[in-house]
C-alpha positions as CSV (number, residue, x, y, z in Angstrom):
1,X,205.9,-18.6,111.7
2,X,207.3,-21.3,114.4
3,X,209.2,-20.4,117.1
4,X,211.4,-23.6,117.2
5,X,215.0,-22.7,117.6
6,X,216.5,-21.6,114.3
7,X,219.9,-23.4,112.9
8,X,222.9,-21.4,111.9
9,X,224.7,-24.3,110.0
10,X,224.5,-23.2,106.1
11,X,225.5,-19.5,106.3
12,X,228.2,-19.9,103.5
13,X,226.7,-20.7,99.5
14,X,227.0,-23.9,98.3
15,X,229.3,-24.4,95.7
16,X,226.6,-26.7,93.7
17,X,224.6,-23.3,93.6
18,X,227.4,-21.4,91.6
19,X,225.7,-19.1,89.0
20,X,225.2,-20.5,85.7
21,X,226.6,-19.4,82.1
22,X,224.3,-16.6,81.0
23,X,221.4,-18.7,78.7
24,X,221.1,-18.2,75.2
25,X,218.2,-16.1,73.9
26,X,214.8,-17.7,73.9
27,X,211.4,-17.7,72.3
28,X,210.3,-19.0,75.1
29,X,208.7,-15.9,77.9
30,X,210.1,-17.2,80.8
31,X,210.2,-15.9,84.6
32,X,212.1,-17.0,87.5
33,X,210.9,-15.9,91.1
34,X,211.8,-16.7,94.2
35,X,209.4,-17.5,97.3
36,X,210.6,-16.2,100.3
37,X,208.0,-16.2,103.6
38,X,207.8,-16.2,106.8
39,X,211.2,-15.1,108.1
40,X,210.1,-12.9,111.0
41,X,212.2,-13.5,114.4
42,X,210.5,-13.6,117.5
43,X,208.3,-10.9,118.8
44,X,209.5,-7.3,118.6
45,X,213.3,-8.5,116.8
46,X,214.9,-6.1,114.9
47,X,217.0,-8.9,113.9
48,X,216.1,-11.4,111.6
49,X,217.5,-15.1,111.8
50,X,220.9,-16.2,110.4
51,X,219.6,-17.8,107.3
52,X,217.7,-15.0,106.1
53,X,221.2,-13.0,105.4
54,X,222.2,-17.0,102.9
55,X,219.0,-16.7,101.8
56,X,219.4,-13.0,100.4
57,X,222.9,-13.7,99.2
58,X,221.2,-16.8,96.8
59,X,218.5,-14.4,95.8
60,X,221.2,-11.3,94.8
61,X,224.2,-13.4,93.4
62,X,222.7,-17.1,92.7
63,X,219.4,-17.2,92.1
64,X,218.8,-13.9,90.3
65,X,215.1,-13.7,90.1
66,X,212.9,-11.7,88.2
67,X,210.6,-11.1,91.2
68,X,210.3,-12.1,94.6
69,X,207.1,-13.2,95.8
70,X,206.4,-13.6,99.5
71,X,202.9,-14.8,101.5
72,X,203.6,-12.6,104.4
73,X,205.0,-12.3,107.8
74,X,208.1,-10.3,107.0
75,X,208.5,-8.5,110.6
76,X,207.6,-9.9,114.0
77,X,204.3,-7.7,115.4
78,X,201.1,-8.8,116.2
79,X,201.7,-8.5,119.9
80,X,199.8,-6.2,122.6
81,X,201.6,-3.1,123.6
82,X,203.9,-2.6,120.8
83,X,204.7,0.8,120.5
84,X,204.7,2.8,117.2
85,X,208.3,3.4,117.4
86,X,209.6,-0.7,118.0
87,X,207.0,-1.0,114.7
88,X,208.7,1.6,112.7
89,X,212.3,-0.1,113.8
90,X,210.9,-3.2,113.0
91,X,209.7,-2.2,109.4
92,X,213.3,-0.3,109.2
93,X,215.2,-3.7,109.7
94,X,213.1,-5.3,106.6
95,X,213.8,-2.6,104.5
96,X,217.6,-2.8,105.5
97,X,217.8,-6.3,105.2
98,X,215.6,-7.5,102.5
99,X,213.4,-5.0,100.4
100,X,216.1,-2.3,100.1
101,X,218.6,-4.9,99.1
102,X,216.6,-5.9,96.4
103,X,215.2,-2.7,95.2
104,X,218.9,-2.1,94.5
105,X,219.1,-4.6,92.6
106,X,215.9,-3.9,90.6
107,X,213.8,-7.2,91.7
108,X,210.6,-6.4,92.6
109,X,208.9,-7.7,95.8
110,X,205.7,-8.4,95.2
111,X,203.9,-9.6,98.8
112,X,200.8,-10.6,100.8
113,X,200.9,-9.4,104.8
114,X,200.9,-11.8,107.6
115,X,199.0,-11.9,110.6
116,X,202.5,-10.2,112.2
117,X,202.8,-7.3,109.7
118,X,199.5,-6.5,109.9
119,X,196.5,-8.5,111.8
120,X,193.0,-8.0,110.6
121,X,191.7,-9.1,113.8
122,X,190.5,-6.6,116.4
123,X,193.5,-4.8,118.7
124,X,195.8,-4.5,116.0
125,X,195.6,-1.2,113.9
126,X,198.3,0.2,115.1
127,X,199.8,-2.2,113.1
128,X,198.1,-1.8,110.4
129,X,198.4,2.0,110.5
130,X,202.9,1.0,110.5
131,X,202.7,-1.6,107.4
132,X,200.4,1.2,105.6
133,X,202.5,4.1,106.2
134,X,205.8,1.8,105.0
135,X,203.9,0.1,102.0
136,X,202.9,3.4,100.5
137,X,206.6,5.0,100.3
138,X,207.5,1.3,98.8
139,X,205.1,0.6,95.8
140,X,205.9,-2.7,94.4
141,X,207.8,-2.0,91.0
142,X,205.7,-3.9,88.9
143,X,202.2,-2.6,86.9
144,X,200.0,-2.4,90.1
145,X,196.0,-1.8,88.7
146,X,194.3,-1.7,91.6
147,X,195.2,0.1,94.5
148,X,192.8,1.6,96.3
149,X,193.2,-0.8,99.5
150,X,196.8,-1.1,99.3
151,X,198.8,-2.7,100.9
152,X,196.1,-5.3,102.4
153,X,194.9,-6.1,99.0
154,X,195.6,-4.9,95.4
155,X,196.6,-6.2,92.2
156,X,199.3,-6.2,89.6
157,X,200.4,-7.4,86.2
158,X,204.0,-8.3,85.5
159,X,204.8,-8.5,81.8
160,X,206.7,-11.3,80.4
161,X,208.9,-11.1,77.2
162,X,211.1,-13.8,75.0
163,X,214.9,-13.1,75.7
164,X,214.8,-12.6,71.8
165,X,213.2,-9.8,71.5
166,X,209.2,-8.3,72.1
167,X,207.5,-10.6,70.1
168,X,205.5,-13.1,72.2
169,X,205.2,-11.3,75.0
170,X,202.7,-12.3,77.7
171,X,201.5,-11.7,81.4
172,X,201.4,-12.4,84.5
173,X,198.4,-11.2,86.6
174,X,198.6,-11.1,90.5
175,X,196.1,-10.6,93.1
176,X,197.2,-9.9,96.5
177,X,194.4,-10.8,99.3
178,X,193.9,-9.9,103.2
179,X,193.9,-13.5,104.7
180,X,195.7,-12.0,107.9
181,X,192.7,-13.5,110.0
182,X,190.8,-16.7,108.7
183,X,187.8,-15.1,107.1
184,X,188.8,-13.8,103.8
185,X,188.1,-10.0,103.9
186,X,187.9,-9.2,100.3
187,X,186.2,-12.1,98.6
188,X,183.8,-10.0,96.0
189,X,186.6,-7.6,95.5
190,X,188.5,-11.2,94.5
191,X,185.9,-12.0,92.3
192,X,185.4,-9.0,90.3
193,X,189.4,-8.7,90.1
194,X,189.4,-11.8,88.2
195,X,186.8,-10.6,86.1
196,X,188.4,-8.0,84.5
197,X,190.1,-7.8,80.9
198,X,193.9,-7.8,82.4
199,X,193.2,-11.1,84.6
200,X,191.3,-13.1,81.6
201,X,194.2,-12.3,79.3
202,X,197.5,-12.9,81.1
203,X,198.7,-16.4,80.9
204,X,198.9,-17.1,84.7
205,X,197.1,-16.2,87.2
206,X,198.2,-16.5,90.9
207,X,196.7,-15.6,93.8
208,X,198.7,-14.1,97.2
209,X,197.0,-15.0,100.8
210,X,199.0,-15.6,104.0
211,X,196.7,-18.3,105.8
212,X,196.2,-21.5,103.6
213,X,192.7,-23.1,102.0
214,X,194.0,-26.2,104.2
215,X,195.9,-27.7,107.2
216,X,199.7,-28.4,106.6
217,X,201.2,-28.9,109.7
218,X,201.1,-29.6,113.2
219,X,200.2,-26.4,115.4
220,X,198.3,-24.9,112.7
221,X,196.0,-27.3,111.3
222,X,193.2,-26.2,112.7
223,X,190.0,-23.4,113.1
224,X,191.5,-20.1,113.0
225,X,194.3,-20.8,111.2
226,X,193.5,-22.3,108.2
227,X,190.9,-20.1,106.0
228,X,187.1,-20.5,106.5
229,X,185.3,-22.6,104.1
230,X,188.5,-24.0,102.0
231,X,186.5,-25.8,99.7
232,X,184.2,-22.8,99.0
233,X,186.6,-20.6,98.3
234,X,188.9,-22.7,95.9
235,X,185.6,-23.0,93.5
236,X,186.1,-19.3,93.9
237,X,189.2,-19.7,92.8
238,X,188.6,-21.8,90.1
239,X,185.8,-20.2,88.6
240,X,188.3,-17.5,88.0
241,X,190.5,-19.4,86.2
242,X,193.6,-19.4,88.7
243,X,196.1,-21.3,88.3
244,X,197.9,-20.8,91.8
245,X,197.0,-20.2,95.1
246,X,200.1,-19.4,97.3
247,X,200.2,-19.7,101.2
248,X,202.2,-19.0,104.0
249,X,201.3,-19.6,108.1
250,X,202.1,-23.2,108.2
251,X,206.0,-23.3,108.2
252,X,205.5,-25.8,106.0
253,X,206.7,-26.2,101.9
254,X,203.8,-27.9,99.6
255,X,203.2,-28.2,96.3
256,X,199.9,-29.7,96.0
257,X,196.4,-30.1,94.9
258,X,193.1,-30.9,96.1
259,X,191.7,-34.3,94.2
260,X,190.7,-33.5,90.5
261,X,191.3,-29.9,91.3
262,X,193.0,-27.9,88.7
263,X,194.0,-25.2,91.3
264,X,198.1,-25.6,92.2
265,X,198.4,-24.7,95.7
266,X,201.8,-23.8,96.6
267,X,202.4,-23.5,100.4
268,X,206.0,-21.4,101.0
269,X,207.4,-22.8,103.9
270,X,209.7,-20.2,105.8
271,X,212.6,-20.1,108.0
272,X,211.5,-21.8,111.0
273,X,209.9,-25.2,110.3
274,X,207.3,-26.8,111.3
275,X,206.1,-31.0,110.9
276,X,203.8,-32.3,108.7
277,X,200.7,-33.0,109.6
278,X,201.4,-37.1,110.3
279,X,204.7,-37.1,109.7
280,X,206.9,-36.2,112.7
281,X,210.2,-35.1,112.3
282,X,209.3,-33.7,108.9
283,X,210.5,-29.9,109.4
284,X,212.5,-28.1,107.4
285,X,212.8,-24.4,106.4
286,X,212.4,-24.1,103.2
287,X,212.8,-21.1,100.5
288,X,212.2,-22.2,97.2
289,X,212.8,-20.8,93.4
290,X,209.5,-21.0,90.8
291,X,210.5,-21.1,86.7
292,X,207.7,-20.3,84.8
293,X,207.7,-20.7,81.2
294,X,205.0,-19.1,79.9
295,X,204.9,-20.2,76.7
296,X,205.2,-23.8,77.8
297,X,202.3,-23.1,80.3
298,X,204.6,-24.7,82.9
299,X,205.8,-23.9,86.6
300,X,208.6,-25.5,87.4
301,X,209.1,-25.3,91.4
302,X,212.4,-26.3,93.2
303,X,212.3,-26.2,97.0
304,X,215.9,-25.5,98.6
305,X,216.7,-25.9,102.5
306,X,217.1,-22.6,104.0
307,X,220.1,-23.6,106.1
308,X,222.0,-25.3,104.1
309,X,221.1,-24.2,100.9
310,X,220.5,-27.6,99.6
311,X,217.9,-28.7,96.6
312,X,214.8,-30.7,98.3
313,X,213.3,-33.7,95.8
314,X,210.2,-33.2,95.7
315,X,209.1,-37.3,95.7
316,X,211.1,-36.6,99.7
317,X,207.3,-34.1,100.8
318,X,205.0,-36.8,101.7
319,X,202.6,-38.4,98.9
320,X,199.5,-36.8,101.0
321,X,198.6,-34.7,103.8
322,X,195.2,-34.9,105.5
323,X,195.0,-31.7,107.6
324,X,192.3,-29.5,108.9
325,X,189.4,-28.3,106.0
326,X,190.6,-31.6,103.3
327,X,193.4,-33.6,102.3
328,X,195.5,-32.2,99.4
329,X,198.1,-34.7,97.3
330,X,201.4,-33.6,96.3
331,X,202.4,-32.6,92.6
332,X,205.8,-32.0,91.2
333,X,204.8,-29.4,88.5
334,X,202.4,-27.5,87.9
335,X,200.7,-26.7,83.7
336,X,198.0,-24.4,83.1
């Protein structure tokens, strides 16, 4: 995530965010999540950044998602000499902070790791060895099917019902990659994932990956920090029928596609911003809430600003962004 300095304005809930009247009951199978990424502080910190505390106020009292989602970097390793113990405070502080919080609250979190939770590049398994010995006392609580590399990748299947009762209920299939580095690590475990019986029949399919099939923003848009072979893998992608790639890294929100690509690829921003490729002054932090109605075969995807808890229009995130890999073009919605 980017190390610019992190504002504190925003800390109190807006009152244009005050919880709506419960909805009626639907026939629609709808699913609200949240996507929050890329919140770690700087290197070591214990302490995470003002606007994560907002941020989990809107999820628990405002927002009131289903599931959160998250593409990674939730504590701040990924640096030499880290000892076991400053990993194990560090994964303690997330679970104060933000997992526990939630799991009270029965909201699943449902995640990818970052390069500072758990590098895949040589020097790091130490903290891979801390992420796995947290992850597997913390099962996501959702139907996971396969699990036998958790937590770097797995899958999982989140069912779906109308508010008015069982009848039209439908699924949501997940699969959670190790793009910690920028060479995909399990690519044929991918493909046969999407393969199977549970990923053909769900509704949506998304996949998790922290590093992004192309360059966002400034810093980052380049080898090593965008994924190898962008185009390659989103025919990958496609031929599996997904309908969402989400990304984190880049500090930067986007909601966008690649030219006559049917692939969404949703880019979660994070607290800590960082510019646009081309457009200076661009940066914003950014947590945003996803509607799904699954009937519909819509994603509705509203961007807020993490500090001041603001909704972002989408028509303000440029038209276009030609980064490193390919230029993706910005969509408002997303059907599949």
């Amino acid at each position: 995530m980017s190390r610019r300095p992190f504002l504190i304005a925003g800390l109190l809930l807006s009152t244009a965010l005050a919880a709506s009247p419960p909805a009626a009951p639907s026939t629609h199978a709808t699913l609200r999540a949240v996507l929050l990424s890329d919140f770690n502080g700087p290197y070591g910190s214990t302490v995470y950044p003002p606007p994560v505390r907002a941020n989990m106020e809107r999820i628990l009292n405002v927002w009131k998602p289903t599931v959160v989602l998250s593409a990674g970097d939730l504590i701040a390793g990924q640096k030499a000499g880290q000892s076991a113990a400053q990993l194990g405070a560090m994964w303690a502080a997330f679970e104060r902070d933000v997992r526990g919080p939630l799991a009270k609250s029965g909201i699943p979190f449902v995640f990818t790791l970052g390069n500072h939770d758990a590098s895949g590049a040589p020097g790091f398994g130490a903290d891979r060895e801390a992420a796995a010995r947290y992850w597997q006392m913390r099962r996501p609580a959702a139907e996971l099917l396969d699990t036998v590399h958790y937590p770097f990748w797995y899958s999982s299947l989140l069912k779906v019902c109308p508010t008015s009762g069982t009848a039209g209920c439908q699924s949501v299939f997940i699969a959670t990659v190790d793009a910690t580095t920028d060479t995909l690590r399990d690519e044929a475990w991918l493909q046969r994932q999407l393969s199977t019986p549970a990923a053909k029949q769900a509704s949506l399919r998304i996949v998790l990956g922290h590093l992004p099939l192309y360059g966002l923003s400034v810093g980052r848009s380049k080898a090593g920090e965008v994924l190898r072979g962008g185009d390659r893998l989103r025919e990958v992608l496609e031929a599996g029928r997904v309908n969402v790639y989400v990304s984190g890294h880049h500090a930067a929100f986007y909601l966008g596609r690649r030219p006559g690509s049917p692939l969404a690829l949703l880019a979660s921003g994070g607290i800590g911003a960082r510019d646009y490729v081309g457009h200076p002054g661009s940066a914003r932090s950014v947590v945003s809430v996803l509607d799904f109605d699954l009937t519909a075969g819509t994603l509705n995807v509203t961007p807020y600003d993490a500090d001041t808890g603001s909704a972002i229009p989408m028509t303000s995130l440029p038209a276009r962004i030609g980064g490193y890999g390919g230029s993706i073009e910005r969509i408002e919605r997303v059907k599949f």
